[in-house]
N, C-alpha and C positions, 0 to 999 in steps of 0.2 A: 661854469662860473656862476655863484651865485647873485641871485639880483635883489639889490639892497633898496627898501623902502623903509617908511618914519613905524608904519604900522601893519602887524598880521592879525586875521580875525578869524577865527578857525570856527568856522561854524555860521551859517547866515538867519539863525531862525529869525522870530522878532527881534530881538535885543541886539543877536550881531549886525543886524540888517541894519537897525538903530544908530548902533556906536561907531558901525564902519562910517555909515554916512556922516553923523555928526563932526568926526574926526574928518572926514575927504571936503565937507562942507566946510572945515576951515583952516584949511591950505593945507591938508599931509598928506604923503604919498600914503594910500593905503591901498593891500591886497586884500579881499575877502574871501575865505577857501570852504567849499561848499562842495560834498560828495551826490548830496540828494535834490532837494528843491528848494531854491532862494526863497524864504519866507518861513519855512522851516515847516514842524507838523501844524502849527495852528491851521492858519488854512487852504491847507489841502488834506489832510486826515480826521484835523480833532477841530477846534473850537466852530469851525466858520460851518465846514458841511454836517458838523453833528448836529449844530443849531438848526439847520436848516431841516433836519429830518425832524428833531421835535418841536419845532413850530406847525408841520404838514399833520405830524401824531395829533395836538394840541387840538386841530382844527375838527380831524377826525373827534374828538374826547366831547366836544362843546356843543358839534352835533348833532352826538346820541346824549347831549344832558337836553337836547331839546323837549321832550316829552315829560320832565319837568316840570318847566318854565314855561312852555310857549307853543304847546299845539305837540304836532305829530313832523315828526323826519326819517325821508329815508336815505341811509348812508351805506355807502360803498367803496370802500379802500381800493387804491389806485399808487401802489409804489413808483408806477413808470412818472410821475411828474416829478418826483422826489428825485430819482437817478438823475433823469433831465437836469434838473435844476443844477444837481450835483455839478454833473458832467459838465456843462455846457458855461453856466453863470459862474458857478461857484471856484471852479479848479482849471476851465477853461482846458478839459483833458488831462488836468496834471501835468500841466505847462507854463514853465516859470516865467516863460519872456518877458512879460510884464515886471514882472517884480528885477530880473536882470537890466531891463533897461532904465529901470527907476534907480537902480543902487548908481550903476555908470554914470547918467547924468548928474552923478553929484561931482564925478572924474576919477571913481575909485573902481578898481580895478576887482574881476573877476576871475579866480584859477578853479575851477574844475579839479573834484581828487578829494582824498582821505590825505586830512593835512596831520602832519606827526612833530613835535617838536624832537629837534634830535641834538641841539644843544644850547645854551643859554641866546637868548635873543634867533635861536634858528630855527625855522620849518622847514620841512623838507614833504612836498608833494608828489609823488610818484619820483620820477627823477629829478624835478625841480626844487632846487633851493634858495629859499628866502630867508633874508637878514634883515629883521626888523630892528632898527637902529633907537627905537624909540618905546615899544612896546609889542607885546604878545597880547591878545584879548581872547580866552576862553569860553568860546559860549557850542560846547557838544550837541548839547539837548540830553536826550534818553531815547531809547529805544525798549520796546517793549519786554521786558523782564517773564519768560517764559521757565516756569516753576519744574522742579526736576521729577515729576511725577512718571510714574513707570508707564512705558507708551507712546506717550504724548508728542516729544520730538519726530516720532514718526507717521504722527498723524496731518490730515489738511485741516489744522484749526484755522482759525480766523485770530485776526487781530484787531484795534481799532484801526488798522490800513487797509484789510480787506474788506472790513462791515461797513466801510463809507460809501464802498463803490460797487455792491451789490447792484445788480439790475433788476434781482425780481427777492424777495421774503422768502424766507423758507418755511414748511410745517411745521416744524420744531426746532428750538434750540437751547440748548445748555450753556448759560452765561458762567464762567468760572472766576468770582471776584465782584464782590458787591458795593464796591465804591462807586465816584461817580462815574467814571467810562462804564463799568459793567451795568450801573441802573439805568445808566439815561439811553443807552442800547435796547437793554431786558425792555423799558415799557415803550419804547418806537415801534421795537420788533412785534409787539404784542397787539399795542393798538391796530397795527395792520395785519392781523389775524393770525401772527403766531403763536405757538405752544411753547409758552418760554419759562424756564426755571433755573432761577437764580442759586449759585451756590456760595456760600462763603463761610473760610475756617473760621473767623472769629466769630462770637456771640450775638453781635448786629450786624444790620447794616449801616456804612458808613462808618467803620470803624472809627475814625477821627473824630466824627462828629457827636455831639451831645445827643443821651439816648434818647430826651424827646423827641427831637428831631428825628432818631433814626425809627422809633415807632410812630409817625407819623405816614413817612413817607413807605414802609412793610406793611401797616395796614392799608395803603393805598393802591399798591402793587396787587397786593392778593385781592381785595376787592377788584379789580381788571383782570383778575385770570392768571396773574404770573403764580407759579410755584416758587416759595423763599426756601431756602435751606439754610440754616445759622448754626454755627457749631460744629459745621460738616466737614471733611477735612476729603480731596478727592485722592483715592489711592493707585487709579488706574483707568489707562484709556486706548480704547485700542479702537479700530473704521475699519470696517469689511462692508460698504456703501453707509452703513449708517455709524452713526458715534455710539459706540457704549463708556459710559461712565461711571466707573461703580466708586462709591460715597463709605463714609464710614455708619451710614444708614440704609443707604440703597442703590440697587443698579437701574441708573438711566439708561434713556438712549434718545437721540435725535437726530435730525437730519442735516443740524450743523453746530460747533460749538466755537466757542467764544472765548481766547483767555485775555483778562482784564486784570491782572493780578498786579499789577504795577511797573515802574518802569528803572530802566538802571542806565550807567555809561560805563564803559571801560577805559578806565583812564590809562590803564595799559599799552590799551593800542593809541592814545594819546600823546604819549611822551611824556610824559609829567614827572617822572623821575629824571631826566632830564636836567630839568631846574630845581631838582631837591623834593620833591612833591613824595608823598604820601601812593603810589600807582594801586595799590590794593583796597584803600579806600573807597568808600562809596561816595563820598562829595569831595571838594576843594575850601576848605577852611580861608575865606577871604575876610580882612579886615573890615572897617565900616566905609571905606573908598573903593571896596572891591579890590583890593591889593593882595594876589596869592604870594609871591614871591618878589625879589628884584626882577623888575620888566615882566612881569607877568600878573594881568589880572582875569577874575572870572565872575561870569554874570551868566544868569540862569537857570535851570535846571540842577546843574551840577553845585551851583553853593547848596542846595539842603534849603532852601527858603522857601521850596512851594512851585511844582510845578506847574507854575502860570504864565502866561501870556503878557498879563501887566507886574509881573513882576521881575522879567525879564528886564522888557524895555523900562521900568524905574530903574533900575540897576546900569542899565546902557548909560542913563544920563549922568549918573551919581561914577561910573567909570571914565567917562570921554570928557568931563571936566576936571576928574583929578591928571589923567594921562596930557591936559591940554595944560596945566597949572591954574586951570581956576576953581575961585575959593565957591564954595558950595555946602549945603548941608550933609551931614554923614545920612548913610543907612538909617532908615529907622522902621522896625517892622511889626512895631505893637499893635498896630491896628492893619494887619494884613487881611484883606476879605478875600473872600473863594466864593461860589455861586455852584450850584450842583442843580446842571438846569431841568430836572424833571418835573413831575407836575403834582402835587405841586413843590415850587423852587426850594432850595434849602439852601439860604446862604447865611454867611459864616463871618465875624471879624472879630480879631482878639483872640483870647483866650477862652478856652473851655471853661465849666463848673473845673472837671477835672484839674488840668493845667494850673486853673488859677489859685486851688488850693493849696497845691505843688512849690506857688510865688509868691503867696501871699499868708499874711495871717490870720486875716479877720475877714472872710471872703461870706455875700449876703450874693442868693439869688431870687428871682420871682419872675412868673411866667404869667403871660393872659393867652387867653384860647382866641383864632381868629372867628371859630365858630361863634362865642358867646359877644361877639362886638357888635354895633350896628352895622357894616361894610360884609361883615361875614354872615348877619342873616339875611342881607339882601341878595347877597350871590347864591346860598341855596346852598346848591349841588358844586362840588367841586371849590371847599370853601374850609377844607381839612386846612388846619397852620399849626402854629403858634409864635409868638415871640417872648426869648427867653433874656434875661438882662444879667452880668455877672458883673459884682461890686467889690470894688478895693474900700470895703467901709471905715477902713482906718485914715481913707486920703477923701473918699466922698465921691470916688469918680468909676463911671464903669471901664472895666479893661477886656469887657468880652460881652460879644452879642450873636446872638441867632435870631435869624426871621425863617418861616416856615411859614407857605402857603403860596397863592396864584402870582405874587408879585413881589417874592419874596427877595430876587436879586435886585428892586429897586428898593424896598423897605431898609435894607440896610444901608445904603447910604448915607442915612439921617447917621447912623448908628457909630458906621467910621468916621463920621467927622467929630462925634460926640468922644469915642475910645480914642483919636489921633492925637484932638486937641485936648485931652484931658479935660470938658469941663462938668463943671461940678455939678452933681446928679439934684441938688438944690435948683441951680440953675436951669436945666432940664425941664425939672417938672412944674415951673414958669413960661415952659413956651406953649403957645397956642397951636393945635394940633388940626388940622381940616377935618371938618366932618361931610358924611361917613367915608373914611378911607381904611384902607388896610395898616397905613402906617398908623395911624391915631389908637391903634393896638400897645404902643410904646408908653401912651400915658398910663394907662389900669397899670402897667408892667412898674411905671416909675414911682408910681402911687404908692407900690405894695411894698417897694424898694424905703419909701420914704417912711414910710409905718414904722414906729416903733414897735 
C-alpha cells in the first residue's frame, strides 16, 4: 500500500534539507529521501572539510612568508591535525545523526534508499511507495563525473570523497582537472610536501574563469612547486603500486592520483521521464519558481545554475514558497558569485569579459593590480590579486566582477550587491572606500571604468 503525504524531497543535500524543513515547519506532511548523508556533499566531502584543509595549508604558507616580514621560522607539516579535525569536528565520522535529528524535529519524516519517481506525483524507494499529493521536490546533487579514459576505471583513483579523508599525504600526486576541486586539493596537497602536478585539457586554468584570474592563481601554483599542464589532454592510466599517466605531452607517474573533472547526475536512474522530463539530459530546465513540470519541482545541482551550496538553498526558498502559494520574488541569477578558495581566492560574480560580450553590446572593462594598491604593498609576500570590473556601458552598470587575492572571497561582496542591485557605476565611484584595504582595489578599477 502506498503511503500518501503533501510532500517527497528526493535528495537531502543543503537545499533538500532546506525545503523539506521549511515545507514540515509549516504544517505538510513531508518524506525526505536520502541514499548517502543528510546534509549532502557539502559537509562531509567538499565545502566544510576542504575549507578546513586549506585554512591548515594557509597557516603552513604564512609561516614560511615569515623570513620576509618578521625574523626567521621553523615549519613542519603535520597532516595528522587536519584528518583529526576532519574526522572528529568536522563529519563527526561521516555520521549524519545530527543533521537527521535536526530535519525530524521539524516533524518530517526520513526514508533511507535511492528514491525513483515511477509515476506522476509517485516515488517509489526500494519497495516502498510514496504519493506525494502535493508535490515532488528534486534536488539529486551530482556525483563525480569520471572521464572515459583508457584504464582509469580500473584504477584506485581518488575522488573529492577519498582526498577528504586521507590520513597521511602522499609523495606524489597527479591532479586530473584544473578547476576549483582539482586546485584547491593540487596546493593543500603540495603545501604539506607533496609532488603535485596539475593536468588540464583546456588552455587554463579555471576554465570558467577570466584569464587574468587564471594567470594569476598558475603563476602562484608553480611558484610553490605544483607542476601545471594546460592544453594536455590525458590518454591513459594504468597502477602496478604506482600511477602511470601518460599526457599528450608526457608520461607521469605518482603515488596517487586525483580525478576532478567534474560532476554529473543520472536523471535516468531518477525517473524523470516518468513526468515527461528530458532522462538523457544533463540538467532539468526549471522555470523561475523552480517549476519542472506539474508537481514537480528542482533545485540544485541538477538546474545548470552552479554547483553550489548557496545556490541550492536560495532555490530551496524561492521553491517551498511557490509549492506553499506564497507570493515571492522569482529566480534571479545575475549576480551569481562562486569563490575558488586557494591562495590566493578567486572569486567570481556575474558575468565574464567573455560572456558579457556574448549579452551585451557596448561591454568596457578595467582591472587594478592588488600588488600596486596601498593594502598590497603592505602585505608583501603573498599579495598576487587583481580586481577586474565588467560594464554594461550602454546602461552604466557593472554585470560582472572578479576579485583575485588573500581575501578575495570577501572583496566581492561589495561587488554582488553592486551587479544584484544594478547601481550605477557613476554612483559607485562616489562611495568612500577604507583605507588601505584590499577591497579599496575597486576604486583605481572604477576610476578607469569612468575615464573616457
Amino acid at each position: 500500500m502506498a503511503d500518501e503525504v503533501d510532500v517527497v524531497v528526493i535528495g537531502m543535500g543543503p537545499g533538500g534539507e532546506d525545503v523539506a524543513a521549511r515545507l514540515a515547519n509549516a504544517g505538510l506532511s513531508v518524506v525526505g529521501v536520502e541514499s548517502r548523508l543528510v546534509g549532502g556533499e557539502c559537509p562531509y566531502y567538499a565545502c566544510i572539510p576542504t575549507k578546513i584543509m586549506l585554512r591548515a595549508a594557509e597557516a603552513l604558507a604564512e609561516a614560511r612568508r615569515v623570513p620576509e616580514l618578521a625574523g626567521s621560522a621553523t615549519v613542519r607539516a603535520d597532516w595528522s591535525p587536519v584528518a583529526t579535525r576532519i574526522r572528529d569536528e568536522a563529519t563527526t565520522g561521516w555520521n549524519d545523526e545530527a543533521a537527521v535529528r535536526r530535519f525530524e524535529s521539524t516533524g518530517g519524516r526520513l526514508v533511507r534508499g535511492v528514491g525513483r519517481i515511477t509515476a506522476p506525483g509517485e516515488v517509489t524507494v526500494g519497495e516502498q511507495v510514496l504519493r506525494a499529493k502535493r508535490a515532488i521536490v528534486l534536488n539529486p546533487g551530482t556525483e563525480p563525473a569520471i572521464p572515459p579514459i583508457e584504464g582509469l576505471a580500473h584504477a584506485p583513483f581518488w575522488t573529492n570523497r577519498d582526498a577528504v579523508a586521507v590520513e597521511q599525504v602522499p609523495e606524489s600526486l597527479v591532479v586530473l582537472g584544473g578547476g576549483p576541486v582539482g586546485l584547491e586539493f593540487a596546493q593543500v596537497f603540495a603545501r604539506f610536501g607533496s609532488e603535485v602536478t596539475v593536468v588540464e585539457a583546456q588552455s587554463q586554468l579555471l576554465p570558467m574563469s577570466e584569464p587574468e584570474a587564471s594567470e594569476v592563481i598558475t603563476e602562484r601554483l608553480r611558484a610553490e612547486g605544483v607542476r601545471v599542464l594546460v592544453g594536455s589532454a590525458v590518454r591513459q592510466v594504468s597502477h602496478s603500486g604506482r600511477f602511470q599517466v601518460s599526457t599528450d605531452d608526457e608520461q607521469l607517474e605518482a603515488e596517487s592520483l586525483l580525478v576532478a573533472t567534474g560532476r554529473r547526475t543520472d536523471l535516468r536512474a531518477l525517473g524523470v521521464a516518468a513526468v515527461g522530463l528530458d532522462d538523457e539530459a544533463r540538467t532539468i530546465a526549471v522555470d523561475e519558481r523552480m517549476r519542472a513540470t506539474d508537481g514537480v519541482w528542482a533545485i540544485g545541482d541538477v538546474t545548470g545554475r552552479g554547483a553550489f551550496t548557496h545556490t541550492s538553498v536560495y532555490q530551496s526558498r524561492i521553491a517551498a514558497a511557490d509549492i506553499l502559494g506564497e507570493a515571492g520574488a522569482p529566480a534571479d541569477y545575475r549576480a551569481m558569485p562562486s569563490v575558488t578558495f586557494t591562495d590566493p581566492e578567486v572569486a567570481t560574480v556575474g558575468l565574464t569579459e567573455a560572456q558579457a560580450v556574448s549579452e551585451h553590446e557596448r561591454i568596457r572593462t578595467a582591472i587594478a593590480k592588488l600588488p600596486e594598491t596601498p593594502r598590497g604593498f603592505i602585505h608583501k609576500v603573498g599579495n598576487e590579486g587583481l580586481v577586474k570590473l565588467v560594464a554594461d556601458t550602454e546602461r552604466g552598470v557593472l554585470v560582472g566582477a572578479t576579485a583575485v587575492g588573500p581575501s578575495g572571497g570577501e572583496m566581492i561582496g561589495a561587488l554582488a550587491v553592486a551587479v544584484h542591485a544594478e547601481v550605477p557605476i557613476a554612483r559607485l565611484s562616489e562611495m568612500i572606500f577604507a583605507y588601505p584595504t584590499f577591497h579599496r582595489a575597486i576604486q583605481p578599477a572604477l576610476d578607469e571604468l569612468s575615464t573616457p
